[in-house]
C-alpha positions as CSV (number, residue, x, y, z in Angstrom):
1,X,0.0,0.0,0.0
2,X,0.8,3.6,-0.6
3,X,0.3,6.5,1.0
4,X,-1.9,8.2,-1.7
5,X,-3.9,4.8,-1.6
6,X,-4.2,5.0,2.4
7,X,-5.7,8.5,2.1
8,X,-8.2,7.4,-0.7
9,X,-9.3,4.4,1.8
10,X,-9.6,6.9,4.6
11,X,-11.4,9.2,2.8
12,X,-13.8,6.2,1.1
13,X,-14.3,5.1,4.3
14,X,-15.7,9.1,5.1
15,X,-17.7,8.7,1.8
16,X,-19.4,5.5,3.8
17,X,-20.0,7.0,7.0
18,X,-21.9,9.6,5.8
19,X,-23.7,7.2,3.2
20,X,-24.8,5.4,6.4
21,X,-25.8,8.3,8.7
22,X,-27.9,9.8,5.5
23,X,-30.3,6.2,5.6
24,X,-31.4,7.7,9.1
25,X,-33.0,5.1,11.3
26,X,-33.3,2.7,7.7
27,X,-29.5,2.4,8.8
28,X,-26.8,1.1,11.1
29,X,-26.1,4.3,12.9
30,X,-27.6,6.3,15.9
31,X,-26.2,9.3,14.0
32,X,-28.9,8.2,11.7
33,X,-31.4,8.0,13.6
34,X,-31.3,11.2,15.2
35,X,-31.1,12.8,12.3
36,X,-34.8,11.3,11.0
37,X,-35.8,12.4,14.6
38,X,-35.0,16.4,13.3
39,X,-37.9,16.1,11.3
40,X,-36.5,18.7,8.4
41,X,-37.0,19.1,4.9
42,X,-35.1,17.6,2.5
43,X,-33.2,20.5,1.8
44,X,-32.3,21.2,5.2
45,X,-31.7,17.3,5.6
46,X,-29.1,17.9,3.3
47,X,-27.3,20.8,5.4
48,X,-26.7,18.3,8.0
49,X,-25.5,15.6,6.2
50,X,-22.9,18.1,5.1
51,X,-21.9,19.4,8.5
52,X,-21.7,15.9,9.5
53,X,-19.5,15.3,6.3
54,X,-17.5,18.0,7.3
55,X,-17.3,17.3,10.4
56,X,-16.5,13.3,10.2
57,X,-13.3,14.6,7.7
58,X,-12.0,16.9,10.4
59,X,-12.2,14.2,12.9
60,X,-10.8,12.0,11.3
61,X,-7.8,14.2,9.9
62,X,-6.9,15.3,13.2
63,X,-6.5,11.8,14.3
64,X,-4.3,11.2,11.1
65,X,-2.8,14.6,12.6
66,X,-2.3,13.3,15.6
67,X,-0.5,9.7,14.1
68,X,2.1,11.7,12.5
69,X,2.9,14.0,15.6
70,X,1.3,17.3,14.3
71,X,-1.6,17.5,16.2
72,X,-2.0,15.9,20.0
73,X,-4.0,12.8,20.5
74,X,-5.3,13.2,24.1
75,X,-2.7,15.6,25.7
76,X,0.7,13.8,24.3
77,X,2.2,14.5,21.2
78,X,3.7,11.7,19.3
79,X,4.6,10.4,16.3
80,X,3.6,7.1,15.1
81,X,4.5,4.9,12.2
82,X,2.2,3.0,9.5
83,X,3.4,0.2,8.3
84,X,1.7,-1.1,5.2
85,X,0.7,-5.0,4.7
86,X,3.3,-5.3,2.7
87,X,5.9,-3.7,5.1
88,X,6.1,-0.1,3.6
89,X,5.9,2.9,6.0
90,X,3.2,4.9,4.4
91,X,4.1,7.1,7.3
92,X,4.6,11.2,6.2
93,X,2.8,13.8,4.8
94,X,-0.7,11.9,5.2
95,X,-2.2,14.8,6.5
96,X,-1.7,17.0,4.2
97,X,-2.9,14.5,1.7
98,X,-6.0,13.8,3.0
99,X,-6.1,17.9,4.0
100,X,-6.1,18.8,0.1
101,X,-8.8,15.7,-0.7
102,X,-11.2,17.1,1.9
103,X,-10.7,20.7,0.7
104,X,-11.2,19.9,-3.2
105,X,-14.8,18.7,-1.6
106,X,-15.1,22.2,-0.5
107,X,-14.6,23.8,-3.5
108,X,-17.5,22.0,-4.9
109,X,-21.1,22.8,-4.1
């Protein structure tokens, strides 16, 4: 595995999440179902599911942060290496990676 094919997990996984919270309480999630319990239109259904986009990317980029030493995970900083199935270290610059994915979602309505 590569780095660049780490982040594209990571952020496929994101893609999933929020695929799952948006079936509200038709799907696995609590998120989901508290979501149906807001009782909004669709169009305002759709500003949530966004925030919690949003919202799931940034959690998950500060933990990605916090692997690499950038960002504290708890109170301690430290850096932590990722070794790939096949024994790479896909450790470095993952952050930033998955910083500029997240950011190119931005950019588009």
């Amino acid at each position: 595995m590569t780095p660049q094919k780490f982040i594209n997990d990571i952020h496929h996984h994101i893609d999933l999440l929020v695929e799952q919270y948006s079936l509200g309480k038709d799907g696995p999630t609590y998120l989901g179902h508290y979501l149906d319990m807001l009782n909004v239109d669709e169009h305002e259904r759709d500003k949530v599911i966004s925030l919690i986009r949003l919202a799931a990317g940034e959690a998950i980029h500060s933990l990605i942060s916090g692997i690499e030493g950038k960002t504290p995970i708890g109170e301690r900083y430290q850096q932590y290496q990722l070794i790939s199935e096949t024994g790479n270290d896909i450790t470095g610059g993952l952050s930033e990676r998955l910083r500029r994915k997240l950011e190119k979602e931005l950019d588009t309505p």
